[in-house]
MOPAC internal coordinates of N, CA, C and O (Angstrom, degrees):
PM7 1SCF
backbone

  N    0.0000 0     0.00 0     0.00 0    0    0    0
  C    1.4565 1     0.00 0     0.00 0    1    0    0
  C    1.5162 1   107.98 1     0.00 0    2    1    0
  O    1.2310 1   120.23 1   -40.81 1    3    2    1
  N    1.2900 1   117.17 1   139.19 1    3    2    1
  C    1.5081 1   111.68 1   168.02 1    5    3    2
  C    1.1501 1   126.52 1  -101.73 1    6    5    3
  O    1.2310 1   132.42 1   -45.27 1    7    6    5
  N    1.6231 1    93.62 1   134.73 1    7    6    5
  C    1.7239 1   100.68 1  -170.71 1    9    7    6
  C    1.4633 1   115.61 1   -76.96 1   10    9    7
  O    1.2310 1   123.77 1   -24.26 1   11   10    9
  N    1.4958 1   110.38 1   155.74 1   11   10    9
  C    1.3059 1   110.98 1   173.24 1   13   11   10
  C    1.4886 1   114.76 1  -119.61 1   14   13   11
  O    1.2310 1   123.04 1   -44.45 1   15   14   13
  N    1.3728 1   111.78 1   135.55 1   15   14   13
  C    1.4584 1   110.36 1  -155.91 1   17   15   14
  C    2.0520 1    91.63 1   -94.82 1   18   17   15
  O    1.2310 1   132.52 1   -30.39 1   19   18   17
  N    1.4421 1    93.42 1   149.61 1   19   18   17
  C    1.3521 1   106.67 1  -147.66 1   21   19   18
  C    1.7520 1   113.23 1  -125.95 1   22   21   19
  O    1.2310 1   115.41 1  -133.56 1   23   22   21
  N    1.4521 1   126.31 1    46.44 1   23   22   21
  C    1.1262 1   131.99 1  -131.89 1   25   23   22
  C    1.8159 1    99.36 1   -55.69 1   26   25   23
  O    1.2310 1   107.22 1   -12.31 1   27   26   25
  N    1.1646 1   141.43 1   167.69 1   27   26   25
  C    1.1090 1   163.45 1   150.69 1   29   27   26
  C    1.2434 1    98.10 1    40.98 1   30   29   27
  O    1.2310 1   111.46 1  -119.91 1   31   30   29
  N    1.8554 1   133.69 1    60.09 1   31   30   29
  C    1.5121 1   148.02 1   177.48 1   33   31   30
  C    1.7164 1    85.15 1  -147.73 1   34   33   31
  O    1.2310 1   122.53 1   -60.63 1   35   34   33
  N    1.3983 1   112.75 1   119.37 1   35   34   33
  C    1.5267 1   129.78 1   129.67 1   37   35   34
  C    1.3154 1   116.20 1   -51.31 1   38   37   35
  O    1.2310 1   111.27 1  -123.36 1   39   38   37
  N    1.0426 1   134.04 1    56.64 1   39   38   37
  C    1.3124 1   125.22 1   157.14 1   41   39   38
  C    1.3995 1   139.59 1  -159.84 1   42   41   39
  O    1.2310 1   107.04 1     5.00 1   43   42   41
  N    1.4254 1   141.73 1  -175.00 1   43   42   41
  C    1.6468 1   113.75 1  -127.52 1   45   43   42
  C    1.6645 1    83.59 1  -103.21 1   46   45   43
  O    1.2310 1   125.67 1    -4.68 1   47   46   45
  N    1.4157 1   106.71 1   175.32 1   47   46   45
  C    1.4657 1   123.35 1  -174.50 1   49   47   46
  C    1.3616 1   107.58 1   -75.15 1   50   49   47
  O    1.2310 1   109.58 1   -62.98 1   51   50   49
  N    1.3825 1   137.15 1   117.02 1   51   50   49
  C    1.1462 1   130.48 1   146.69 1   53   51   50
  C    1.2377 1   125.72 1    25.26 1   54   53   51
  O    1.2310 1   113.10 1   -34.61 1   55   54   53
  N    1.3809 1   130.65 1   145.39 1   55   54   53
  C    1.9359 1   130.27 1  -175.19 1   57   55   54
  C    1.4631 1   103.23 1  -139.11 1   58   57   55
  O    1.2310 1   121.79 1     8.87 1   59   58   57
  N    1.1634 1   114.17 1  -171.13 1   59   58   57
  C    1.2801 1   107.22 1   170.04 1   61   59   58
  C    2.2412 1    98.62 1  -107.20 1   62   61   59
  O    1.2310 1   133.07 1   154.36 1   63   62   61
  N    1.5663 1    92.35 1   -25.64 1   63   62   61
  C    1.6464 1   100.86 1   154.37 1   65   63   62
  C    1.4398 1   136.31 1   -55.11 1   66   65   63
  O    1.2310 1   131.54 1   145.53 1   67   66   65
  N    1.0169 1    95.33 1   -34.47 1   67   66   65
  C    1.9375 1   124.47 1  -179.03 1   69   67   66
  C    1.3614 1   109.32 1  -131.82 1   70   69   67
  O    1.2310 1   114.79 1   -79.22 1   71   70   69
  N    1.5839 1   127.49 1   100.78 1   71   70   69
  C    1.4124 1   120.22 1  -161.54 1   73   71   70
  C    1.8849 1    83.00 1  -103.75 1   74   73   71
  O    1.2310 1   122.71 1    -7.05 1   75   74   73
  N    1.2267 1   112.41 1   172.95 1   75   74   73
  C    1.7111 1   133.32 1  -153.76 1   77   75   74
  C    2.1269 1    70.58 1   -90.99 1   78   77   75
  O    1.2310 1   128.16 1   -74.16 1   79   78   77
  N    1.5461 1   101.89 1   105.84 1   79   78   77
  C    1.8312 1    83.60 1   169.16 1   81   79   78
  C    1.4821 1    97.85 1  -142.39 1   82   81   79
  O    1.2310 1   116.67 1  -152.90 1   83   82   81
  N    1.3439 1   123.94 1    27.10 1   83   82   81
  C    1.4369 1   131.58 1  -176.06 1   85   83   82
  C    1.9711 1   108.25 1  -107.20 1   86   85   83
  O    1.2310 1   125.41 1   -40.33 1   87   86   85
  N    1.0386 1   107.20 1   139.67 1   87   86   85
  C    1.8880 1   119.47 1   175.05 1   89   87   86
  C    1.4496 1    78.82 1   -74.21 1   90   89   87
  O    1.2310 1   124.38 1    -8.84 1   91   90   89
  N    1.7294 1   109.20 1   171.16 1   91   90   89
  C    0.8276 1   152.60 1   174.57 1   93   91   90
  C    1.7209 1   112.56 1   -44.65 1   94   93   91
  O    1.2310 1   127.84 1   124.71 1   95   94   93
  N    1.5527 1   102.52 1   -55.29 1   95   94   93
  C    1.3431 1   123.20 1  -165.91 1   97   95   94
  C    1.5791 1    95.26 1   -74.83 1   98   97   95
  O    1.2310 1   109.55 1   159.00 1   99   98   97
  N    1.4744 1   137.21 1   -21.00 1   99   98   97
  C    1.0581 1   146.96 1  -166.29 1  101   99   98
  C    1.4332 1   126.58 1    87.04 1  102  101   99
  O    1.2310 1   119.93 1   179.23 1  103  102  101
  N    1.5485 1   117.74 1    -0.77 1  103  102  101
  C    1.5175 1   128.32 1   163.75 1  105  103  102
  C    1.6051 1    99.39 1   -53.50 1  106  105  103
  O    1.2310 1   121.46 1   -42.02 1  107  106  105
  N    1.7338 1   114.82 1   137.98 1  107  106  105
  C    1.2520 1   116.14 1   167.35 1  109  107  106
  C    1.5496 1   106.15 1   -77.49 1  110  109  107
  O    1.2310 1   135.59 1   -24.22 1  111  110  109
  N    1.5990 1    87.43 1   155.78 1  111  110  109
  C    1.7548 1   102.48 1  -175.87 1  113  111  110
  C    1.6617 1   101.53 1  -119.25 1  114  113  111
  O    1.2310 1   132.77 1   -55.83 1  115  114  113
  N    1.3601 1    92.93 1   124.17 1  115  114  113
  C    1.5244 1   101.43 1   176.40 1  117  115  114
  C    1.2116 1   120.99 1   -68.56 1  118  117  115
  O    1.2310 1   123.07 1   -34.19 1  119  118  117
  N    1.4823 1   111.72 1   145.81 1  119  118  117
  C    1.8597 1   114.30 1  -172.45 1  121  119  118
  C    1.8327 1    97.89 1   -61.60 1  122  121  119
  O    1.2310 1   132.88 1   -31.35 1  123  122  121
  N    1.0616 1    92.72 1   148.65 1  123  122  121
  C    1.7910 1   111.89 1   136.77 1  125  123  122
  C    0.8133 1   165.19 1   -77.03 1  126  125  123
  O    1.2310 1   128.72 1   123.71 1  127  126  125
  N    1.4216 1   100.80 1   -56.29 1  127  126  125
  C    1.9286 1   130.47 1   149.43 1  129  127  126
  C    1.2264 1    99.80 1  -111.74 1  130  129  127
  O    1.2310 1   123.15 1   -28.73 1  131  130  129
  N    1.5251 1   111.56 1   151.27 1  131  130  129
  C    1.2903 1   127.35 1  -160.24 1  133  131  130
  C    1.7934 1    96.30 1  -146.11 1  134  133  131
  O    1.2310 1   121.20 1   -44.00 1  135  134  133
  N    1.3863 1   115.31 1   136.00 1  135  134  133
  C    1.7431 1   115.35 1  -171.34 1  137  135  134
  C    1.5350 1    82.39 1   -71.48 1  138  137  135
  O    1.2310 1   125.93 1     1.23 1  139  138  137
  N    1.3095 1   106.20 1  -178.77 1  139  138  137
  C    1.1006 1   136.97 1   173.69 1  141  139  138
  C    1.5688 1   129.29 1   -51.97 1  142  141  139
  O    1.2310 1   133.13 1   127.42 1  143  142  141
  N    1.1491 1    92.23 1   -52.58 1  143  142  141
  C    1.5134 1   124.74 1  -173.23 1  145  143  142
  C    1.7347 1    96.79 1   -62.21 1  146  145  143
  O    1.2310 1   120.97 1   128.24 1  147  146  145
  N    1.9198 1   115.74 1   -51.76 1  147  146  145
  C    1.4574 1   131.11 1  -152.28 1  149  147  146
  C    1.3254 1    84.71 1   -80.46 1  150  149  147
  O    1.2310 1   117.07 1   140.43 1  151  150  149
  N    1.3199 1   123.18 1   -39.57 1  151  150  149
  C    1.7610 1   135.15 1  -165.09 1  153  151  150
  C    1.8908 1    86.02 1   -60.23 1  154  153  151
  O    1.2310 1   121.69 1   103.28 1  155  154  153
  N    1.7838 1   114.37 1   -76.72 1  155  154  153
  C    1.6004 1    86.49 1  -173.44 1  157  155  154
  C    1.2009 1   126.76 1   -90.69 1  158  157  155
  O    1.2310 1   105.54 1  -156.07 1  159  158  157
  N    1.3398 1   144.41 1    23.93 1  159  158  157
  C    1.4652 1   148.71 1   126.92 1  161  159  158
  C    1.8553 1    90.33 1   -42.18 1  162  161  159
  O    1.2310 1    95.86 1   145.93 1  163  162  161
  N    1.0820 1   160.04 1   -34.07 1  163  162  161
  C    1.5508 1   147.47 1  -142.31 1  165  163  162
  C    1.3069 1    95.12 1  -115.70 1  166  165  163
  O    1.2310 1   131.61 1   136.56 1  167  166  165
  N    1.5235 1    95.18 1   -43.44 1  167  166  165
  C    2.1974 1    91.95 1   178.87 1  169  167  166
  C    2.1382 1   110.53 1   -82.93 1  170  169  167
  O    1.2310 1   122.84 1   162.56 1  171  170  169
  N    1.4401 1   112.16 1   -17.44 1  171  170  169
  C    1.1225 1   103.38 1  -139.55 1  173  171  170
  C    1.0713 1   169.10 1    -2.89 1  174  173  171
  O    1.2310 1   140.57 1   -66.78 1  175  174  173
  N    1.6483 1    77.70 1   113.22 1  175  174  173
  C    1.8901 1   114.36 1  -170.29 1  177  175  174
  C    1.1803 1   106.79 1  -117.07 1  178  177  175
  O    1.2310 1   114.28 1   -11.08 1  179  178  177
  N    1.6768 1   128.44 1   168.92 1  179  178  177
  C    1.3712 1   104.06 1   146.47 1  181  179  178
  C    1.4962 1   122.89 1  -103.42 1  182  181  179
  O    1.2310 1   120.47 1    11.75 1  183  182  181
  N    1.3872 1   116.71 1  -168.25 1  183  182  181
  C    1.5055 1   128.67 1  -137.49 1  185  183  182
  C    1.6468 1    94.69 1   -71.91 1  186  185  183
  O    1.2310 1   130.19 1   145.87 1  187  186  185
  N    1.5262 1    97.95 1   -34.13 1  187  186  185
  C    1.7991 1    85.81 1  -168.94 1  189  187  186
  C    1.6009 1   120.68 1   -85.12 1  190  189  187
  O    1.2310 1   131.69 1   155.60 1  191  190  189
  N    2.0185 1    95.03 1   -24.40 1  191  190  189
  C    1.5415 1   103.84 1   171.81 1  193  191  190
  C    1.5861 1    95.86 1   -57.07 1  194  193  191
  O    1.2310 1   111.48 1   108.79 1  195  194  193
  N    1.5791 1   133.64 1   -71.21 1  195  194  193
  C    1.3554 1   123.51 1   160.83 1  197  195  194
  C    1.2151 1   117.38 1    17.68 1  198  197  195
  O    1.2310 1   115.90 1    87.92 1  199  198  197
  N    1.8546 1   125.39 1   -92.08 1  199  198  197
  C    1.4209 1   134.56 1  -166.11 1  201  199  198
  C    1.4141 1   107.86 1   -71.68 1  202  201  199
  O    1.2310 1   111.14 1   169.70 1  203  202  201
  N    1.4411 1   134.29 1   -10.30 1  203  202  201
  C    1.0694 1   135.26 1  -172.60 1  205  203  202
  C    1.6825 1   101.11 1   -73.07 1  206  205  203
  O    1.2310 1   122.63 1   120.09 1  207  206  205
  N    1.3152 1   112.57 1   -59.91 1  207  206  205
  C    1.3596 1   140.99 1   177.77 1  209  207  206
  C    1.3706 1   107.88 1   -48.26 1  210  209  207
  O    1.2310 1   122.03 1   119.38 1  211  210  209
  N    1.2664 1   113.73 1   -60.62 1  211  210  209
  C    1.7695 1   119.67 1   152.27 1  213  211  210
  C    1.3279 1   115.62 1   -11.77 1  214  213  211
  O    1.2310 1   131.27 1    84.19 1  215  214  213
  N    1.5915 1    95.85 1   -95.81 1  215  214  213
  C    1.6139 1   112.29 1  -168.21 1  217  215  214
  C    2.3797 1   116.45 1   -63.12 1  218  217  215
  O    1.2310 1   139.74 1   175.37 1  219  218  217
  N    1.3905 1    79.31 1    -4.63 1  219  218  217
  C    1.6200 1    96.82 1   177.38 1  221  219  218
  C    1.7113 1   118.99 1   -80.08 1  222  221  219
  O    1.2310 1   135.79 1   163.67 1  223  222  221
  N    1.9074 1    87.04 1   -16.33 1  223  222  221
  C    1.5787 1    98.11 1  -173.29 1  225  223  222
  C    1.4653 1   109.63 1    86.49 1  226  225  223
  O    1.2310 1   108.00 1   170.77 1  227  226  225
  N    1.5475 1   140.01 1    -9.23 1  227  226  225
  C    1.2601 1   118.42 1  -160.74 1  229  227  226
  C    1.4149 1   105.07 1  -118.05 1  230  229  227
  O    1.2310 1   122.78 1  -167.57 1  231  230  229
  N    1.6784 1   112.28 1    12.43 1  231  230  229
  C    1.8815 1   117.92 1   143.89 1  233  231  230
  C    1.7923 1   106.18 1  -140.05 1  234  233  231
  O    1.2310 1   137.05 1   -65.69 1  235  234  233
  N    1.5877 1    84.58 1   114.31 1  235  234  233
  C    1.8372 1   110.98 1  -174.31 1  237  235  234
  C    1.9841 1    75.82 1   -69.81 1  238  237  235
  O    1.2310 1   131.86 1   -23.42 1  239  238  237
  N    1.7614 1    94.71 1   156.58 1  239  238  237
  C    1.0486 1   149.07 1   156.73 1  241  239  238
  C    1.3779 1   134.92 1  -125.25 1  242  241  239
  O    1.2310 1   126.76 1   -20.69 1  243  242  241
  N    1.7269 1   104.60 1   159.31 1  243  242  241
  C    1.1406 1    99.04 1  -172.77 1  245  243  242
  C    1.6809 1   101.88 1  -114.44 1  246  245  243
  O    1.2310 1   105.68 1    27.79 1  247  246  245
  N    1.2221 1   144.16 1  -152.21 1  247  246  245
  C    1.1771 1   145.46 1   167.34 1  249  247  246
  C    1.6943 1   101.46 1  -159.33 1  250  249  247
  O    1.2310 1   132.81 1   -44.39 1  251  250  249
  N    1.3374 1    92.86 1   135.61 1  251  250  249
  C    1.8172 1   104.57 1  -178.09 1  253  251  250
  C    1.3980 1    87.40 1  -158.18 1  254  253  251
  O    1.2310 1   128.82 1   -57.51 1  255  254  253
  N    1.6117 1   100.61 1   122.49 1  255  254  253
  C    1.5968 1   109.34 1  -158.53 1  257  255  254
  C    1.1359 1   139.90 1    50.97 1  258  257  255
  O    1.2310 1   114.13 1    56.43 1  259  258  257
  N    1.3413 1   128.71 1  -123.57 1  259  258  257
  C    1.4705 1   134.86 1   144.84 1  261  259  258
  C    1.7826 1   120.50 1   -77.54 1  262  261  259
  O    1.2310 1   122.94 1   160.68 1  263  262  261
  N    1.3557 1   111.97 1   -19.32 1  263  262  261
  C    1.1175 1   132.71 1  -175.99 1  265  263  262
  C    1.9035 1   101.04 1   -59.70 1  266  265  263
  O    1.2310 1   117.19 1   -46.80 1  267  266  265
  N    1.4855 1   122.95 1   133.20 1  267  266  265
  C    1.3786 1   116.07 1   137.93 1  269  267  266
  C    1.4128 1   118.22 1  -103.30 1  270  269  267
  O    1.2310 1   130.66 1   -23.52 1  271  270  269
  N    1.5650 1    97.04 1   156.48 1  271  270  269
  C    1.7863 1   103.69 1  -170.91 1  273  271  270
  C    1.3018 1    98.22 1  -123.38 1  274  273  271
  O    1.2310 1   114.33 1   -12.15 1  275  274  273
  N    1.2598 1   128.35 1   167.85 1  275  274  273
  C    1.7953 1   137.12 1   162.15 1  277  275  274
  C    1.2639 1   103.44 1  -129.05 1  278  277  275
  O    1.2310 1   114.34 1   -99.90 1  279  278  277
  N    1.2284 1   128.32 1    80.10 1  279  278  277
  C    1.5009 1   129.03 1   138.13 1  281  279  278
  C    1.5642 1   136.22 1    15.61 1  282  281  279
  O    1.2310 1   117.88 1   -70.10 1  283  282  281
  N    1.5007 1   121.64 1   109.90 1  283  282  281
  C    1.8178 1    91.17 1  -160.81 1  285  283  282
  C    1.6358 1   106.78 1   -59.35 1  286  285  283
  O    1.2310 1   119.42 1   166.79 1  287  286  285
  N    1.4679 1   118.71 1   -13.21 1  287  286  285
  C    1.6129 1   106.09 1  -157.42 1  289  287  286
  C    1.4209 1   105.64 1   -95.11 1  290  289  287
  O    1.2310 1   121.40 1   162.75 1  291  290  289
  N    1.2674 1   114.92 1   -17.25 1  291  290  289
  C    1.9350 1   117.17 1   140.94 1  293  291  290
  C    1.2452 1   131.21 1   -38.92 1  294  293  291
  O    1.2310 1   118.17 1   115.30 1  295  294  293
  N    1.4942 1   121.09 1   -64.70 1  295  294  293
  C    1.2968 1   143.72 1   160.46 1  297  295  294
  C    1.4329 1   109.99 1   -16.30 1  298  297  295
  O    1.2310 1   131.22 1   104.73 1  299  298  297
  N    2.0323 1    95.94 1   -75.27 1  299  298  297
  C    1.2777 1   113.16 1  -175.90 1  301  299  298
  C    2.1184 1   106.07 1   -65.68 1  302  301  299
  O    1.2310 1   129.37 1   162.08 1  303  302  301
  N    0.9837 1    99.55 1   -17.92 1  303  302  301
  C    1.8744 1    88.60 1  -179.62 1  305  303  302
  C    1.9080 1   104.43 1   -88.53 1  306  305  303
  O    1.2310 1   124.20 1   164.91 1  307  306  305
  N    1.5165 1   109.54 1   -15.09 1  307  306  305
  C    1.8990 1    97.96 1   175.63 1  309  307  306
  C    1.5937 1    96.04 1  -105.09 1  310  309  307
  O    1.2310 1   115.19 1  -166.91 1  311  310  309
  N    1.1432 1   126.74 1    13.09 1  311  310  309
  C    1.8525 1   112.60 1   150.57 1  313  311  310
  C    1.2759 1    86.81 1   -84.45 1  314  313  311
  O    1.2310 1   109.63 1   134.04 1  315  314  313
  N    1.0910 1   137.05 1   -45.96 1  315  314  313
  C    1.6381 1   119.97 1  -144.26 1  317  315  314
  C    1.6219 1    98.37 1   -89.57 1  318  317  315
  O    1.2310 1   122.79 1   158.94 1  319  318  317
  N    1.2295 1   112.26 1   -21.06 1  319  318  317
  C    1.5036 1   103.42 1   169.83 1  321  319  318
  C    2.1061 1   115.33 1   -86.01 1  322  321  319
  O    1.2310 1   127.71 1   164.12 1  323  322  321
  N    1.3043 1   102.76 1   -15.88 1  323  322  321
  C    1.4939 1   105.00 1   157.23 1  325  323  322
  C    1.0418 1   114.37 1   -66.30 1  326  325  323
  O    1.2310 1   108.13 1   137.28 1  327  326  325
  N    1.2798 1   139.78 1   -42.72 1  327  326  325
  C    1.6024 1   148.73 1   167.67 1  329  327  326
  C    1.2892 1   102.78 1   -21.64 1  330  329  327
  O    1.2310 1   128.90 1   107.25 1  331  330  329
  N    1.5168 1   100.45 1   -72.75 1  331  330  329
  C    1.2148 1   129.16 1  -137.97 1  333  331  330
  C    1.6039 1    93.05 1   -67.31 1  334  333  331
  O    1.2310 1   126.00 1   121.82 1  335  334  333
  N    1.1940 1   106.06 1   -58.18 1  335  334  333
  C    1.6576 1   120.71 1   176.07 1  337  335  334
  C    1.4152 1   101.79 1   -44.55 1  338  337  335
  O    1.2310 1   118.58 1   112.52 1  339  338  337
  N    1.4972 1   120.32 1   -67.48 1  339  338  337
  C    1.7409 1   116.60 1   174.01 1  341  339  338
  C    1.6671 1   125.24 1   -32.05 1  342  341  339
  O    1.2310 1   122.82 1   155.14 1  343  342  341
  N    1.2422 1   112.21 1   -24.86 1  343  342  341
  C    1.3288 1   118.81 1  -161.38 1  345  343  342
  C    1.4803 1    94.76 1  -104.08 1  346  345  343
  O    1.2310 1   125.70 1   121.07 1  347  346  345
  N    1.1268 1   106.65 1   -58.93 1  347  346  345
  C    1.7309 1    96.69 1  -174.22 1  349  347  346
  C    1.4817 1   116.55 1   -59.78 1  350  349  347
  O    1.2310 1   126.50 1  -174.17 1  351  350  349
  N    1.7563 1   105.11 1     5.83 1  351  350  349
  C    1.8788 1    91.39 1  -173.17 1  353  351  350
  C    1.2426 1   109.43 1  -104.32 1  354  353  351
  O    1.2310 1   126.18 1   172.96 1  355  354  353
  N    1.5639 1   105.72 1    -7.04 1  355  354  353
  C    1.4285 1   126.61 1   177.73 1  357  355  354
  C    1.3924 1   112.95 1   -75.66 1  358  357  355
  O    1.2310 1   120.10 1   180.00 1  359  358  357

């Protein structure tokens, strides 16, 4: 694993349990992109309803590498398009 050097913080190196998600000052910093998996653990769905929704077009992604990401302000735009869907069926 590679360490990240951590100037003037007591504290332990990064995990793949504990990812490096703190500023400097030690306030946590909220994700941005979120894998797939974290994306529907956040909506709860599961992983494959997830890619379904994906490749359906109705949760945008991003791509960084081979990696896909979901964006929180994606996330937050397919609740709001579930809404939207909820309401009009009513």
């Amino acid at each position: 694993m590679l360490r990240i050097p951590q100037r003037g913080l007591e504290s332990e190196p990064p995990t793949r349990e504990r990812p490096l998600d703190t500023a400097t000052a030690g306030a946590p910093v909220p994700r941005r992109l979120h894998s797939v998996e974290a994306a529907a653990a956040l909506i709860g769905i599961g992983r494959t309803a997830t890619y379904d929704e994906i490749r359906l077009g109705r949760l945008r992604t991003v791509r960084c590498g081979r990696r896909r990401l979901v964006p929180t302000e994606w996330i937050d735009e397919y609740v709001e398009l579930l809404k939207r869907e909820a309401e009009a069926a009513a």
